[in-house]
PyMOL Python script that loads the backbone (N, CA, C, O; Angstrom):
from pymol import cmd

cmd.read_pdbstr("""\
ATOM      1  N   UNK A   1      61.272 147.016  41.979  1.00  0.00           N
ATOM      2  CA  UNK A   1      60.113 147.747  41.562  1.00  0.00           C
ATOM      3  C   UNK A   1      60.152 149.106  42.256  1.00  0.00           C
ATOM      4  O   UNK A   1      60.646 149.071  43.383  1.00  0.00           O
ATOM      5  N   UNK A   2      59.739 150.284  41.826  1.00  0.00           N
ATOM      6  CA  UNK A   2      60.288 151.033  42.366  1.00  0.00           C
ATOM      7  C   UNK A   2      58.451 152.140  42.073  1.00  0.00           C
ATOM      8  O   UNK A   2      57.604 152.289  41.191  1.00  0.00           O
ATOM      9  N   UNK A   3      58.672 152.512  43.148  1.00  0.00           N
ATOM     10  CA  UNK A   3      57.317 152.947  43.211  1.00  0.00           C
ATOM     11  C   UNK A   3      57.436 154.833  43.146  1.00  0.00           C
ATOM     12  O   UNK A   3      58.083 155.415  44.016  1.00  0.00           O
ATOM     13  N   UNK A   4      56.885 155.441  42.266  1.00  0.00           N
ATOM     14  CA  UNK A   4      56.632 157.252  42.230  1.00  0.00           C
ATOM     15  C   UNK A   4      55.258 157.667  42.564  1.00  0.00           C
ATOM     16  O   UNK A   4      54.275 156.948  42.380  1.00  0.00           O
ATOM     17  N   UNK A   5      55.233 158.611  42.960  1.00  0.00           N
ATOM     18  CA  UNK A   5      54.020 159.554  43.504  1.00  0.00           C
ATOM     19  C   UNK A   5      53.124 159.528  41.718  1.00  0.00           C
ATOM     20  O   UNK A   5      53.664 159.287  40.638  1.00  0.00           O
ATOM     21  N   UNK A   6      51.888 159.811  41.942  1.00  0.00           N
ATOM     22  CA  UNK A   6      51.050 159.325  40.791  1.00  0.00           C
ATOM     23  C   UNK A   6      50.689 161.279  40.596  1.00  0.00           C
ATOM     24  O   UNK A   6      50.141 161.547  39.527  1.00  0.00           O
ATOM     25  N   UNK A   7      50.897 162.183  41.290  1.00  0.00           N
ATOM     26  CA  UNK A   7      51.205 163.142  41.342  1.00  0.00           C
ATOM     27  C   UNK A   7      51.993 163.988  42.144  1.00  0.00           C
ATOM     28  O   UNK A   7      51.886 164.236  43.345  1.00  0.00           O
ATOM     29  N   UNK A   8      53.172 164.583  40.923  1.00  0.00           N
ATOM     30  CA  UNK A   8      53.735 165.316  41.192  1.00  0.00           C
ATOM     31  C   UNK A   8      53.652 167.171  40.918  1.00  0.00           C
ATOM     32  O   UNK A   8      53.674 167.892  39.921  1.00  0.00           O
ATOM     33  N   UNK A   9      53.577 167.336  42.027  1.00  0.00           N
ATOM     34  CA  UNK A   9      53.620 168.953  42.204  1.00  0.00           C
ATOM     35  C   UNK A   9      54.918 169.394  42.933  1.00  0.00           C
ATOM     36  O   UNK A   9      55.489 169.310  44.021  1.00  0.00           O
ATOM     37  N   UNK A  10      55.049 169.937  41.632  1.00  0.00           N
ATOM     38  CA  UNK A  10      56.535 171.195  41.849  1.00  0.00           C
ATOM     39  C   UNK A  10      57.829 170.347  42.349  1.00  0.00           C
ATOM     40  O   UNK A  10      57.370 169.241  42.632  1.00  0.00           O
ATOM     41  N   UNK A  11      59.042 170.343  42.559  1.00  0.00           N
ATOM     42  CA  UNK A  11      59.655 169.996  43.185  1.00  0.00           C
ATOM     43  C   UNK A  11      60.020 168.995  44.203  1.00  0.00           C
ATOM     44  O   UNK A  11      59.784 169.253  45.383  1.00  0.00           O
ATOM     45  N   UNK A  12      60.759 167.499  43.755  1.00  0.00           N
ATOM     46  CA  UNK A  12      60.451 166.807  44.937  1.00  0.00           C
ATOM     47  C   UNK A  12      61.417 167.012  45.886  1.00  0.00           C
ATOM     48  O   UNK A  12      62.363 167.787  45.748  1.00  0.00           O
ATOM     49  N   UNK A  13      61.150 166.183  47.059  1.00  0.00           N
ATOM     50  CA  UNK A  13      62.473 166.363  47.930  1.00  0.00           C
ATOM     51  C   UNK A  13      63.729 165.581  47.646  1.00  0.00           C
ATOM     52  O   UNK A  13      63.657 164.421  47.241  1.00  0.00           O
ATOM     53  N   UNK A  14      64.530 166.006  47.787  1.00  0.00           N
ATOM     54  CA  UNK A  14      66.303 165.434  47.439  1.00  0.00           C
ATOM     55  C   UNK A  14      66.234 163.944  49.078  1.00  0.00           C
ATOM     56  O   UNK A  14      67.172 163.205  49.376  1.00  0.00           O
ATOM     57  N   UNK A  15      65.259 163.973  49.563  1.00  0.00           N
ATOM     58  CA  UNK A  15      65.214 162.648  49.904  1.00  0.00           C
ATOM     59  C   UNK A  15      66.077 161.287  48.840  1.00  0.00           C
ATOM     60  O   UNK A  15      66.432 161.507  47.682  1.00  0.00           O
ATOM     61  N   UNK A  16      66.279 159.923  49.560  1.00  0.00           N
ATOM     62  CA  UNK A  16      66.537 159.353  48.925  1.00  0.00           C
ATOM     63  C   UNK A  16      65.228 157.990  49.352  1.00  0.00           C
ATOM     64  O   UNK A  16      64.544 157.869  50.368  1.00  0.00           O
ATOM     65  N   UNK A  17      65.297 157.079  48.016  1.00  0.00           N
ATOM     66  CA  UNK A  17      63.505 156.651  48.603  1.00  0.00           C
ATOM     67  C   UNK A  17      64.051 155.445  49.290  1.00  0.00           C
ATOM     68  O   UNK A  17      65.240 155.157  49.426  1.00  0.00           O
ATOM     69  N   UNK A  18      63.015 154.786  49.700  1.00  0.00           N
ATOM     70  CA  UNK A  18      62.817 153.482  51.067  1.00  0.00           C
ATOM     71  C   UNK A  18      62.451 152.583  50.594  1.00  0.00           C
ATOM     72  O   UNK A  18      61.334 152.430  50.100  1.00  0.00           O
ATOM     73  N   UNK A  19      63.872 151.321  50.689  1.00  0.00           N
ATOM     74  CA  UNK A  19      63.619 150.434  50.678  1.00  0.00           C
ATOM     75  C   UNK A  19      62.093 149.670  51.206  1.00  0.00           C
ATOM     76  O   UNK A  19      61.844 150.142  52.315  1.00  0.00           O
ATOM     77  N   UNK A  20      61.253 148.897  50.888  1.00  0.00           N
ATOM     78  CA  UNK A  20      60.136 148.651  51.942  1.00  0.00           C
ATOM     79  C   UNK A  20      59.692 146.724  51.192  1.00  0.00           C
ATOM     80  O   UNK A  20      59.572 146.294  50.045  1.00  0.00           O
ATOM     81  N   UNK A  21      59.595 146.169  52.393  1.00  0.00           N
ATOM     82  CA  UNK A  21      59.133 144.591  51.786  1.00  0.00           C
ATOM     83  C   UNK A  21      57.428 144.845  52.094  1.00  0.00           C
ATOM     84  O   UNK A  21      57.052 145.521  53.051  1.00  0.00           O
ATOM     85  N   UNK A  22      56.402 144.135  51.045  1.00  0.00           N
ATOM     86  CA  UNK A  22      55.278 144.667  51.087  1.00  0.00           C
ATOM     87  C   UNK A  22      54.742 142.719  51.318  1.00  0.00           C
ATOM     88  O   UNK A  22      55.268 141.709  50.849  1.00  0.00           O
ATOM     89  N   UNK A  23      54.015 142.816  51.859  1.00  0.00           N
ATOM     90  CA  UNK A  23      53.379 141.133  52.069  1.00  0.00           C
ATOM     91  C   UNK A  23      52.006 141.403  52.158  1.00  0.00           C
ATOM     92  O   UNK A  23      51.306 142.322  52.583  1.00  0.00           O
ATOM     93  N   UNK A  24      51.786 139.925  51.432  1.00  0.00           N
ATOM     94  CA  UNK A  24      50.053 140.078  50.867  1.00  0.00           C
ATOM     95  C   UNK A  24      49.412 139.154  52.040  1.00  0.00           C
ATOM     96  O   UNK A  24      50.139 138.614  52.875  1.00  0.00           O
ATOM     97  N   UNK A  25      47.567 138.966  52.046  1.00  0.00           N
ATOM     98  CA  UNK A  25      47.374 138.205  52.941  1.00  0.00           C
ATOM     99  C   UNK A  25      47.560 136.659  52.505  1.00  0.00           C
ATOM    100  O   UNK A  25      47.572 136.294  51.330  1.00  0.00           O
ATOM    101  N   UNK A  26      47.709 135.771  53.663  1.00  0.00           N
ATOM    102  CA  UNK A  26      47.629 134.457  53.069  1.00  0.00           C
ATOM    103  C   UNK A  26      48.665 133.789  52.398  1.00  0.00           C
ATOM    104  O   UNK A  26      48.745 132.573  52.221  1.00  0.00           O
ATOM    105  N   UNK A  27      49.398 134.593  52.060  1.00  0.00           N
ATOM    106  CA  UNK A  27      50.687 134.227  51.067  1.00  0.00           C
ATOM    107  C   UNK A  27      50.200 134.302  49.619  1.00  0.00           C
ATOM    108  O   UNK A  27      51.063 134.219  48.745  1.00  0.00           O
ATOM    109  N   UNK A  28      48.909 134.450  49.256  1.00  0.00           N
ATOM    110  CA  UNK A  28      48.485 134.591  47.880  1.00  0.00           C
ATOM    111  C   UNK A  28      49.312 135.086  47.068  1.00  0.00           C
ATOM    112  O   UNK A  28      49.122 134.692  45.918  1.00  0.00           O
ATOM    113  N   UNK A  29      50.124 135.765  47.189  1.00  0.00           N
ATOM    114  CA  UNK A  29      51.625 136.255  46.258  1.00  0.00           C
ATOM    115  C   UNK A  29      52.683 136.451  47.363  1.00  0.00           C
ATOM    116  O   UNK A  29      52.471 136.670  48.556  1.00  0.00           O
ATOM    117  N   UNK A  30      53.675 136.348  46.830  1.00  0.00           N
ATOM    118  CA  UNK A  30      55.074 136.414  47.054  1.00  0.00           C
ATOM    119  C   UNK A  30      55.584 137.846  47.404  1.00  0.00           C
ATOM    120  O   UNK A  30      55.503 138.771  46.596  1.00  0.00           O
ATOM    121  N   UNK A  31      55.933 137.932  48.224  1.00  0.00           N
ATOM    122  CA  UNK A  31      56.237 139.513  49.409  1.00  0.00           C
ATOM    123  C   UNK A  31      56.915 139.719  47.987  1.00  0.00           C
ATOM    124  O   UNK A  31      57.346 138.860  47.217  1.00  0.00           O
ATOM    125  N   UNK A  32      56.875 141.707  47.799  1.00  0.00           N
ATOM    126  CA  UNK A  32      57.923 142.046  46.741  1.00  0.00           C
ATOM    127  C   UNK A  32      58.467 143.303  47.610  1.00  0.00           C
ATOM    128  O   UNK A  32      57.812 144.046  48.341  1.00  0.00           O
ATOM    129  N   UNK A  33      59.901 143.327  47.307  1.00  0.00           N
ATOM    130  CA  UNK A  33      60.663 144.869  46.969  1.00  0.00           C
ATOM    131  C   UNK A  33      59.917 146.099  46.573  1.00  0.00           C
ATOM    132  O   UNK A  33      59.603 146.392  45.419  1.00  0.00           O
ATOM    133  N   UNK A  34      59.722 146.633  47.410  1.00  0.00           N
ATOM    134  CA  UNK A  34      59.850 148.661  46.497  1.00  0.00           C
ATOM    135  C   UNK A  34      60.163 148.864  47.593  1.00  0.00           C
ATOM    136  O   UNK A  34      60.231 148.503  48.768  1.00  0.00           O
ATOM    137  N   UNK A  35      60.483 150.147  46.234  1.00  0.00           N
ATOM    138  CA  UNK A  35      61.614 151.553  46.454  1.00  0.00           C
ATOM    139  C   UNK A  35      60.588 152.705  46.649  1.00  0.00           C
ATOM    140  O   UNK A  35      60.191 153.218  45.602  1.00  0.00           O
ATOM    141  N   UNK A  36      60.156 153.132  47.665  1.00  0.00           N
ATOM    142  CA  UNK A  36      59.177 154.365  47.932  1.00  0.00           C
ATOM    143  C   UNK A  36      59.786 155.479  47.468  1.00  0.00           C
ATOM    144  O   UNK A  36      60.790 155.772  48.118  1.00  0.00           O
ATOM    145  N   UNK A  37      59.544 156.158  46.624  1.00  0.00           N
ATOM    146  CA  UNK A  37      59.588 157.760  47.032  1.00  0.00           C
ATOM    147  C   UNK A  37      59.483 158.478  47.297  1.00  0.00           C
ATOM    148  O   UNK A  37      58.265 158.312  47.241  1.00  0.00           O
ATOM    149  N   UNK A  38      59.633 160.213  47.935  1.00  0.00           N
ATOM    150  CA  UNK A  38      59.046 161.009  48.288  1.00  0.00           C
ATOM    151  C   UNK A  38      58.278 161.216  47.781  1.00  0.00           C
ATOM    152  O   UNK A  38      58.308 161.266  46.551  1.00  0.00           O
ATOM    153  N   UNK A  39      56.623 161.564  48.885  1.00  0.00           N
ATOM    154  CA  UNK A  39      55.518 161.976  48.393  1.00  0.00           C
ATOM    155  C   UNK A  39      54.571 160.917  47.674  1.00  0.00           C
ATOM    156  O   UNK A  39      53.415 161.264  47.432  1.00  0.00           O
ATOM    157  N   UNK A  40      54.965 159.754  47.351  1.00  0.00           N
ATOM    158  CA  UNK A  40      54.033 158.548  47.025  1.00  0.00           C
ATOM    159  C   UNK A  40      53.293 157.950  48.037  1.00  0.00           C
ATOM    160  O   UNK A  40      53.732 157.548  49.115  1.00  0.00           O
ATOM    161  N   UNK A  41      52.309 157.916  47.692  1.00  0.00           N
ATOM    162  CA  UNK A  41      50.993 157.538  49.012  1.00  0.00           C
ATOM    163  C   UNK A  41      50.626 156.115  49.192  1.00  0.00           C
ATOM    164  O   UNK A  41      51.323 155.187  48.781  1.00  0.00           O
ATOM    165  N   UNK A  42      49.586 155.989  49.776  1.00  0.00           N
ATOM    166  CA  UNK A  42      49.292 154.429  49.680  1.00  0.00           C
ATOM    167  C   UNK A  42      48.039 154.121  48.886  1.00  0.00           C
ATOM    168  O   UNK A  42      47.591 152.975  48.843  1.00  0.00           O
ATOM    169  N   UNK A  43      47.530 155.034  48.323  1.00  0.00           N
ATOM    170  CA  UNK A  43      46.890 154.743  46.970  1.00  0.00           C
ATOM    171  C   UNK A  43      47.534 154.432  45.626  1.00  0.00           C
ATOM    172  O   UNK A  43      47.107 153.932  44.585  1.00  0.00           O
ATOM    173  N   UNK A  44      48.880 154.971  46.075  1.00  0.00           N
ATOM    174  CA  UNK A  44      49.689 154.718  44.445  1.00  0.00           C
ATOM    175  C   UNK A  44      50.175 153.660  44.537  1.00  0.00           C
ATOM    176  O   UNK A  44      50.484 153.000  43.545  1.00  0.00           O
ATOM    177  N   UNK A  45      50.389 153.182  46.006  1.00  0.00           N
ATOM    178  CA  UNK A  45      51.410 151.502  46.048  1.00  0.00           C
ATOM    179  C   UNK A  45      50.338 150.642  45.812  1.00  0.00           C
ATOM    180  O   UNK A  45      50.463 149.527  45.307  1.00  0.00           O
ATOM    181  N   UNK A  46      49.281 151.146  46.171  1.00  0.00           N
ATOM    182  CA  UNK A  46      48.241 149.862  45.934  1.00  0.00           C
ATOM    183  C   UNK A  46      48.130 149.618  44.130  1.00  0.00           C
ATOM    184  O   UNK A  46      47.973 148.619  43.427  1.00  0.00           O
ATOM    185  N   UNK A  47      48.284 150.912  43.883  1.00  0.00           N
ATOM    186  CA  UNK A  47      47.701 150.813  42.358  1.00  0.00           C
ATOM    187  C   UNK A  47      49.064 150.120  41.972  1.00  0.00           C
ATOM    188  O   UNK A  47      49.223 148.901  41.895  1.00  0.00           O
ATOM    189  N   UNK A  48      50.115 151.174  41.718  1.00  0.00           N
ATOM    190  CA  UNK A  48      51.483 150.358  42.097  1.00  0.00           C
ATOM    191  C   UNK A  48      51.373 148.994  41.575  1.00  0.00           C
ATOM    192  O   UNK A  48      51.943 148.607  40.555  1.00  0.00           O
ATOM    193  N   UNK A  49      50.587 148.258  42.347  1.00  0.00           N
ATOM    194  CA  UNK A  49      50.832 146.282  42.656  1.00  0.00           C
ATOM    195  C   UNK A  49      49.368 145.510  42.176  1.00  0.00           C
ATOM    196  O   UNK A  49      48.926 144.371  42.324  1.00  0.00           O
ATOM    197  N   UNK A  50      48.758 147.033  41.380  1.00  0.00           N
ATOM    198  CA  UNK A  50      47.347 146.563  40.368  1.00  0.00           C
ATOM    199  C   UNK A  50      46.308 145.963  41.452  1.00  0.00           C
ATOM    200  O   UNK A  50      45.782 144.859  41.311  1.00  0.00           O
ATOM    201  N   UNK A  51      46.035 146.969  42.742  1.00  0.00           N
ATOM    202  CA  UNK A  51      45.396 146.703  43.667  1.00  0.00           C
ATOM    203  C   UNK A  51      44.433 147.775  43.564  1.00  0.00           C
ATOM    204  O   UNK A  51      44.643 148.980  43.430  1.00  0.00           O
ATOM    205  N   UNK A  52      43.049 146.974  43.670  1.00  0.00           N
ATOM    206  CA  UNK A  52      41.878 148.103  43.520  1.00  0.00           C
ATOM    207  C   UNK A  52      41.765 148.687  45.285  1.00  0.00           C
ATOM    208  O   UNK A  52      41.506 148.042  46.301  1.00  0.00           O
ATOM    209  N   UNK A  53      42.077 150.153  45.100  1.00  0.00           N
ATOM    210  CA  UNK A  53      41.645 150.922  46.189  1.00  0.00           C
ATOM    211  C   UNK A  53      41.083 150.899  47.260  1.00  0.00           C
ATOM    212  O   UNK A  53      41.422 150.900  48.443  1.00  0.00           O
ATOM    213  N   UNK A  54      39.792 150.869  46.464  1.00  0.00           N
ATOM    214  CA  UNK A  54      38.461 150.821  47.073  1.00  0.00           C
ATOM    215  C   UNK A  54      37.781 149.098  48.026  1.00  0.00           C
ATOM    216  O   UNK A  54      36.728 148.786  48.582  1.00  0.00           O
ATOM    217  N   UNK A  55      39.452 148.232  47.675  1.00  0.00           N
ATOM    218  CA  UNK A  55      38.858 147.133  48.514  1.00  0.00           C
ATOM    219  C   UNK A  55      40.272 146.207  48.749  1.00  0.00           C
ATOM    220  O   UNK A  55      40.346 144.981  48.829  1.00  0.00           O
ATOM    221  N   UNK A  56      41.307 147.154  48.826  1.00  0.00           N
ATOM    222  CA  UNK A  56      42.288 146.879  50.150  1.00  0.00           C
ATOM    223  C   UNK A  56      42.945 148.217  50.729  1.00  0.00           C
ATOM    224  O   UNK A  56      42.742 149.354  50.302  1.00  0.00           O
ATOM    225  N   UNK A  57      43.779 147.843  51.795  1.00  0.00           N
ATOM    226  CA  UNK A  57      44.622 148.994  52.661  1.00  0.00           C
ATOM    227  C   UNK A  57      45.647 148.547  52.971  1.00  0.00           C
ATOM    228  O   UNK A  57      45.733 147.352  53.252  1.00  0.00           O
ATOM    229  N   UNK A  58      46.697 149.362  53.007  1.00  0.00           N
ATOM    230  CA  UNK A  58      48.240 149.339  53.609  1.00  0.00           C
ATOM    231  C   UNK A  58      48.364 149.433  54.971  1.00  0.00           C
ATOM    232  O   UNK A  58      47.532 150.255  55.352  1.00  0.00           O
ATOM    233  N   UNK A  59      49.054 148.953  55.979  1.00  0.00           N
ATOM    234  CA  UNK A  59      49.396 149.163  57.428  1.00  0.00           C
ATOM    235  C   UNK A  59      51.116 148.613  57.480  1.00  0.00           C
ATOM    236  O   UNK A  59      51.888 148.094  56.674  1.00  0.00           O
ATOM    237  N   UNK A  60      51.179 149.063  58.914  1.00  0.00           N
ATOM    238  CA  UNK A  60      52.063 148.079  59.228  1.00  0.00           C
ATOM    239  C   UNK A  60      52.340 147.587  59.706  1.00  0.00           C
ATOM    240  O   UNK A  60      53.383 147.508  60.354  1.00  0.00           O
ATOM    241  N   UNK A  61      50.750 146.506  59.496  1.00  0.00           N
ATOM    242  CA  UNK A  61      50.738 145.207  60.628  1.00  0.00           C
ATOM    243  C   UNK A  61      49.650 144.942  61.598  1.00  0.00           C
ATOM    244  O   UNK A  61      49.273 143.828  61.960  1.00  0.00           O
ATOM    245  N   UNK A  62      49.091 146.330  62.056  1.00  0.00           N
ATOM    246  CA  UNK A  62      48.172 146.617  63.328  1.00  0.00           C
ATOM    247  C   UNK A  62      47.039 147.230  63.081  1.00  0.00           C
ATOM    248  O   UNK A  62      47.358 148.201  62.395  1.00  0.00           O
ATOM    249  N   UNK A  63      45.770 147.234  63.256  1.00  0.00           N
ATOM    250  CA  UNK A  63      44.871 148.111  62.711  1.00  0.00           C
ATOM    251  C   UNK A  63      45.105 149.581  63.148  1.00  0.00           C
ATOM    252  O   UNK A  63      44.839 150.523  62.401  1.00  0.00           O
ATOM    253  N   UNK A  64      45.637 149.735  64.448  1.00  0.00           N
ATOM    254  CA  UNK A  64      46.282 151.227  64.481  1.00  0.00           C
ATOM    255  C   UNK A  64      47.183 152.307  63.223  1.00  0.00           C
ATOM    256  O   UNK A  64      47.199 153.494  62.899  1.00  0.00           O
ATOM    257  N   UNK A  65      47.941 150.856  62.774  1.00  0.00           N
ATOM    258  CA  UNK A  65      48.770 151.665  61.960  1.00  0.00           C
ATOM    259  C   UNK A  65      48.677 151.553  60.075  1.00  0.00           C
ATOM    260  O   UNK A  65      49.557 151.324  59.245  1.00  0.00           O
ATOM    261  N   UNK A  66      46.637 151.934  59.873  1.00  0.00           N
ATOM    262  CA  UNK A  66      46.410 151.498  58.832  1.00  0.00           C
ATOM    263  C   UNK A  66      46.486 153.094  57.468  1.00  0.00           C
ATOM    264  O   UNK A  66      45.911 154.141  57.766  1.00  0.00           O
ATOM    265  N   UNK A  67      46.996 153.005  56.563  1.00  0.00           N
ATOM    266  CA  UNK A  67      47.479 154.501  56.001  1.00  0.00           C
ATOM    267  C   UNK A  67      46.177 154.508  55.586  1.00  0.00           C
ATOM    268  O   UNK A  67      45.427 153.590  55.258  1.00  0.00           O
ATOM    269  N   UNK A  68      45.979 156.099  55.675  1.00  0.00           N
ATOM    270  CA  UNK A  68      44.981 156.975  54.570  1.00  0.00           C
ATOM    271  C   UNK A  68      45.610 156.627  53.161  1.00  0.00           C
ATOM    272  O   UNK A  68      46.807 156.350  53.075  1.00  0.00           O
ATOM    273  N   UNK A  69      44.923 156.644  52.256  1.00  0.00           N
ATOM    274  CA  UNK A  69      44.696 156.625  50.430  1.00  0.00           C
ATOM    275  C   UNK A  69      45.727 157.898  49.739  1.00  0.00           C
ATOM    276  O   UNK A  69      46.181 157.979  48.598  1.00  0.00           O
ATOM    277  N   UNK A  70      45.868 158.720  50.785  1.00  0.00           N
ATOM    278  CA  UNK A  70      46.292 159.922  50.158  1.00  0.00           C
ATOM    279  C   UNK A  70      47.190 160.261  51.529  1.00  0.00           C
ATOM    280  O   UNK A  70      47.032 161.393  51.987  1.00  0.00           O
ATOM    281  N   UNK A  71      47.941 159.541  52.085  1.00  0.00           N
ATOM    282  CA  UNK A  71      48.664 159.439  53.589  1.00  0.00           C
ATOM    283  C   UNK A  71      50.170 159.376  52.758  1.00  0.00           C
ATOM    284  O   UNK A  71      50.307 158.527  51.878  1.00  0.00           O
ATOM    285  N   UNK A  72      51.298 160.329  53.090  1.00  0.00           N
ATOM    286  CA  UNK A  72      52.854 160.015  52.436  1.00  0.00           C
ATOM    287  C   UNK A  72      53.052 159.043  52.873  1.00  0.00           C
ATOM    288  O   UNK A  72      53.036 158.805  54.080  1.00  0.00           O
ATOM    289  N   UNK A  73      53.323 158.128  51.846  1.00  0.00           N
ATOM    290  CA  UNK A  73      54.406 156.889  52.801  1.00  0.00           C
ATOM    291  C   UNK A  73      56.070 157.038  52.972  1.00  0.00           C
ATOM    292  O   UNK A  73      56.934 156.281  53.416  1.00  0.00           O
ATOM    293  N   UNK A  74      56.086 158.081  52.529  1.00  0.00           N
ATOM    294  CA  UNK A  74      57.738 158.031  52.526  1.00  0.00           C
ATOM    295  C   UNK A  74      58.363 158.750  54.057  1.00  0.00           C
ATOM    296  O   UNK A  74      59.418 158.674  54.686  1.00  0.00           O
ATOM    297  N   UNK A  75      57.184 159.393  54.201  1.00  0.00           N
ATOM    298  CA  UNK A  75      57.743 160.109  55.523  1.00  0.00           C
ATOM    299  C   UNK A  75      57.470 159.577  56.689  1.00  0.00           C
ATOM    300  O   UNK A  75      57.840 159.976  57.793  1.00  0.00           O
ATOM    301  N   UNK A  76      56.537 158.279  56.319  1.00  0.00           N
ATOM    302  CA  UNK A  76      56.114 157.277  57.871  1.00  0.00           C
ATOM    303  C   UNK A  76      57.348 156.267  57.661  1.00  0.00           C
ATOM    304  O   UNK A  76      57.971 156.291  58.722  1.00  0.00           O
ATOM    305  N   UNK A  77      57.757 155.693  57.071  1.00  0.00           N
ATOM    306  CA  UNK A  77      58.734 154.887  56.739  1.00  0.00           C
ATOM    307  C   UNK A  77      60.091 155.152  57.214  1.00  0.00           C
ATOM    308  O   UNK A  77      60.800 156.155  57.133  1.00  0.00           O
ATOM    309  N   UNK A  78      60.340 153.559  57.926  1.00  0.00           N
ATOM    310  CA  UNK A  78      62.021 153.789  57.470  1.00  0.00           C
ATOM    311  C   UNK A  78      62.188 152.379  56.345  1.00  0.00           C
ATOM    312  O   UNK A  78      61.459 151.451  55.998  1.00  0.00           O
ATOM    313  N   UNK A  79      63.445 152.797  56.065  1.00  0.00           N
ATOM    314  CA  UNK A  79      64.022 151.917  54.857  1.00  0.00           C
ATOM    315  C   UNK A  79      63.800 150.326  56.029  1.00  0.00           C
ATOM    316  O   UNK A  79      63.875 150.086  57.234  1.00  0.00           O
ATOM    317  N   UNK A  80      63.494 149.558  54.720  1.00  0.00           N
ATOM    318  CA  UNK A  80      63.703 148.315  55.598  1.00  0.00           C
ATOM    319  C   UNK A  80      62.377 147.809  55.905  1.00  0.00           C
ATOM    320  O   UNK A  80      62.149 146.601  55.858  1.00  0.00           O
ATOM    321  N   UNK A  81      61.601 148.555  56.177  1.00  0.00           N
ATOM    322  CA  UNK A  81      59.822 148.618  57.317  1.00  0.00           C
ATOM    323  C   UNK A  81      59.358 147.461  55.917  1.00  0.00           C
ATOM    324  O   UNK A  81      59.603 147.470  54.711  1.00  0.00           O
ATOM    325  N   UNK A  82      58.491 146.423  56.938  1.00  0.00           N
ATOM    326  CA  UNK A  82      57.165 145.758  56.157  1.00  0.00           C
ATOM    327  C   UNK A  82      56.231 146.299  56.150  1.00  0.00           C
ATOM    328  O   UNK A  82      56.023 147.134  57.030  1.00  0.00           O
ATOM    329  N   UNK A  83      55.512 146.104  55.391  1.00  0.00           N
ATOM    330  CA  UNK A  83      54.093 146.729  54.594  1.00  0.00           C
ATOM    331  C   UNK A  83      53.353 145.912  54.409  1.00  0.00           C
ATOM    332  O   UNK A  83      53.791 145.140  53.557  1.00  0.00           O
ATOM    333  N   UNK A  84      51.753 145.457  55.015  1.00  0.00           N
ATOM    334  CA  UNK A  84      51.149 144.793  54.544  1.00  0.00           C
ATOM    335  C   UNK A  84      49.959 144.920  54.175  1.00  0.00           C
ATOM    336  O   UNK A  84      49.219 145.688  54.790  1.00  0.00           O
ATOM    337  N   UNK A  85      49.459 144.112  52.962  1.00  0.00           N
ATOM    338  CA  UNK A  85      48.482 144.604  52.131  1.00  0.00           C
ATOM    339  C   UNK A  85      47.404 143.594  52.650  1.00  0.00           C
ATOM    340  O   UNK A  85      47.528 142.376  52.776  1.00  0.00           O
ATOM    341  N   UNK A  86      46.192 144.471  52.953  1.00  0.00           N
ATOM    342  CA  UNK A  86      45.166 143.426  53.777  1.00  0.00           C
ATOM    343  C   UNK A  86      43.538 144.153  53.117  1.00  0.00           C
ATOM    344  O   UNK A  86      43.394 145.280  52.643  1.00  0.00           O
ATOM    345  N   UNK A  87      42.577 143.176  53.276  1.00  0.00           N
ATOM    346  CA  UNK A  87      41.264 143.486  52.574  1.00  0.00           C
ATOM    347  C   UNK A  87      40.778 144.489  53.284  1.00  0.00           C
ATOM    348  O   UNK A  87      40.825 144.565  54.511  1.00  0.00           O
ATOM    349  N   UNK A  88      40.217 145.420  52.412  1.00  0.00           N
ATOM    350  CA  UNK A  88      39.516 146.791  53.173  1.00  0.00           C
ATOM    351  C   UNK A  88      37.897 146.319  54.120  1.00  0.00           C
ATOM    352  O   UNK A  88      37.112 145.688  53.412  1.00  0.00           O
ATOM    353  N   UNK A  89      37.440 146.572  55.509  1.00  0.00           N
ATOM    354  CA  UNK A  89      36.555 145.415  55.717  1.00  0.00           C
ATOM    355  C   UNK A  89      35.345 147.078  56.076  1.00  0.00           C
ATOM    356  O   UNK A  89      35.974 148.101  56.347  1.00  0.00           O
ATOM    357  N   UNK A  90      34.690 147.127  56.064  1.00  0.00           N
ATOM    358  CA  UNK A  90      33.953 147.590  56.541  1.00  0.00           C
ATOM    359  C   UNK A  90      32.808 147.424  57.759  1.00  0.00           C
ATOM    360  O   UNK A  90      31.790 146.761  57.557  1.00  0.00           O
ATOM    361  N   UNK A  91      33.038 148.012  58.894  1.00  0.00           N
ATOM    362  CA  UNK A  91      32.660 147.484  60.199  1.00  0.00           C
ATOM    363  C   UNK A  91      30.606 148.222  60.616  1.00  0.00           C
ATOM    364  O   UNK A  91      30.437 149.368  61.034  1.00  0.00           O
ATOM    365  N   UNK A  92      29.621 147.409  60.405  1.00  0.00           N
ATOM    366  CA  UNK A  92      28.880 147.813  60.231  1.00  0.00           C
ATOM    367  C   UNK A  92      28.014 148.435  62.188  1.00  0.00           C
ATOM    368  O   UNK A  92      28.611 148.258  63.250  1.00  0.00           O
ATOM    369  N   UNK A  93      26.971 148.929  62.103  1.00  0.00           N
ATOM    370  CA  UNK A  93      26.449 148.721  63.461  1.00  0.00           C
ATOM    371  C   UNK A  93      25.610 147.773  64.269  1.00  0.00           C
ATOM    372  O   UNK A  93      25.408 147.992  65.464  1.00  0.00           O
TER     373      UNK A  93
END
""", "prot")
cmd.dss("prot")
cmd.show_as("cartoon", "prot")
cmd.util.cbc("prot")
cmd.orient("prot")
């Protein structure tokens, strides 16, 4: 599966894209393959894998390392890296 930027402006980079294994919570689906490309975010992988936005997030792994919606994933990445897709929670006061 191979994942592209949901917008492209001008010119991409001659990068080559990143391998990445993506795992859901729970095991509810079966970890898949993509191919990141330059400039594809983590709003597009979510959409990407028919994941509503607005009520999950990408990391990798740690709540430290949770991406912005509009965050490159190609340039945090190395080939190889897990990705996991976890419920967006909102922390109240």
């Amino acid at each position: 599966m191979q994942l592209s930027p949901s917008h492209q402006s001008g010119n991409l980079p001659n990068a080559p894209p990143k391998r990445v294994l993506v795992k859901f919570p729970g095991g509810a689906r079966a970890p898949q393959q993509v191919l990141v490309q330059p400039k594809a975010t983590a709003s597009d992988l979510l959409q990407h894998l028919g994941l509503d936005t607005r009520h999950f997030v990408i990391s990798k792994g740690s709540a430290d390392t949770v991406f912005g919606g509009d965050e490159d994933l190609h340039s945090s990445l190395s080939d190889g890296d897990h990705l996991y897709v976890t419920s967006h929670v909102d922390a109240g006061l």
